[in-house]
C-alpha positions as MATLAB code, in Angstrom:
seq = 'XXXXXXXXXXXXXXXXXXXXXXXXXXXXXXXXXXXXXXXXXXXXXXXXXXXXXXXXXXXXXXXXXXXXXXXXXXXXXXXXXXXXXXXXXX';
ca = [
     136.296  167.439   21.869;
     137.549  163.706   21.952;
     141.142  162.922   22.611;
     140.599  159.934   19.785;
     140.933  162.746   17.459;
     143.525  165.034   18.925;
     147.113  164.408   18.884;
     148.209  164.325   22.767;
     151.926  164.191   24.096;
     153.244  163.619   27.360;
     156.691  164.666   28.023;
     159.184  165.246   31.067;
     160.133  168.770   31.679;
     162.901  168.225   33.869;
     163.862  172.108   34.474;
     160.528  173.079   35.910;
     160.011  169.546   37.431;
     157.122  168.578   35.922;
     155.594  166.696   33.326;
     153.166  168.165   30.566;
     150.388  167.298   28.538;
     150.102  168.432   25.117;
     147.475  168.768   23.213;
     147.493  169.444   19.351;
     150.827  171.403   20.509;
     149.164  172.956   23.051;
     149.811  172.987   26.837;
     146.776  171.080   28.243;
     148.425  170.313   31.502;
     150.800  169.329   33.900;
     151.867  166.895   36.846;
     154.716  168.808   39.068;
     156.918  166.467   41.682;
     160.013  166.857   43.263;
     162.665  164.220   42.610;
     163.794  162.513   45.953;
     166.407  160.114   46.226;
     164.875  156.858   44.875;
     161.472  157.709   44.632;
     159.696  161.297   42.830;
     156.649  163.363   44.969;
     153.939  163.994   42.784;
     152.734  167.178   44.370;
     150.259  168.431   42.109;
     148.519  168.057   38.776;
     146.107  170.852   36.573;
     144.587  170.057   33.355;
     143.668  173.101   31.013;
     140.182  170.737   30.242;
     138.163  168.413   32.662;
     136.351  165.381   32.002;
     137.903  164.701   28.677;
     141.007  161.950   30.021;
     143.636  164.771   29.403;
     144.646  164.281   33.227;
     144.395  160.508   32.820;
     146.498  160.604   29.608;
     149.580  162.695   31.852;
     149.609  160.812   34.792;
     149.181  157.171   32.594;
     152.807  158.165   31.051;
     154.215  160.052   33.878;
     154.195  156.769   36.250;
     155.220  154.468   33.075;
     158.088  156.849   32.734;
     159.305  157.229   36.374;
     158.678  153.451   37.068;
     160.770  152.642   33.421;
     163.420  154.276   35.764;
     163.084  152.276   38.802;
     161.523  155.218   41.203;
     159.101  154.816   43.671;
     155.936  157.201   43.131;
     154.433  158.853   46.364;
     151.453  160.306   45.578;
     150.813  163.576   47.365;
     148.649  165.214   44.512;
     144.633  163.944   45.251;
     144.458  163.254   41.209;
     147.615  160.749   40.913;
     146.388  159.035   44.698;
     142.812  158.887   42.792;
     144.295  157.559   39.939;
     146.710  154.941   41.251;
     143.623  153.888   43.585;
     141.627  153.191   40.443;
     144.407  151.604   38.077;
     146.756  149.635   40.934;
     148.385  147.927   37.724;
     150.073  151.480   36.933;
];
């Protein structure tokens, strides 16, 4: 499976405090946080499949999205720390 095929969509679910990953309609995964004044906790993230940039792909447009609104991102989840440690631009 490559994602260059698949048609993936990343979108805030606000009433279970998370954002998802869809893939091809499908749930592929999520990113849960808890909304703080001023900043959001990313707490944890689970992708459905590994080592295909599903995770990358959520957590890419999760911290576009909750920087677009001017919060500051802690990173208690070891994927979005791992991830901001690789791509310090995001």
């Amino acid at each position: 499976m490559s994602l260059d095929h698949d048609v993936v969509t990343v979108s805030d679910n606000r009433e279970e405090s998370r954002f998802e990953v869809h893939l091809d309609g499908q749930l592929g995964g999520f990113a849960e946080y808890t909304l703080e004044p001023g900043r959001i906790v990313f707490t944890h993230t689970e992708v459905a499949v590994e080592g295909k940039g599903l995770g990358s792909a959520l957590v890419k447009q999760a911290l576009a999205d909750v920087r677009e609104r001017g919060l500051e991102v802690v990173p208690e989840c070891p994927f979005v720390r791992g991830y901001l440690e690789r791509h310090p631009e995001a």
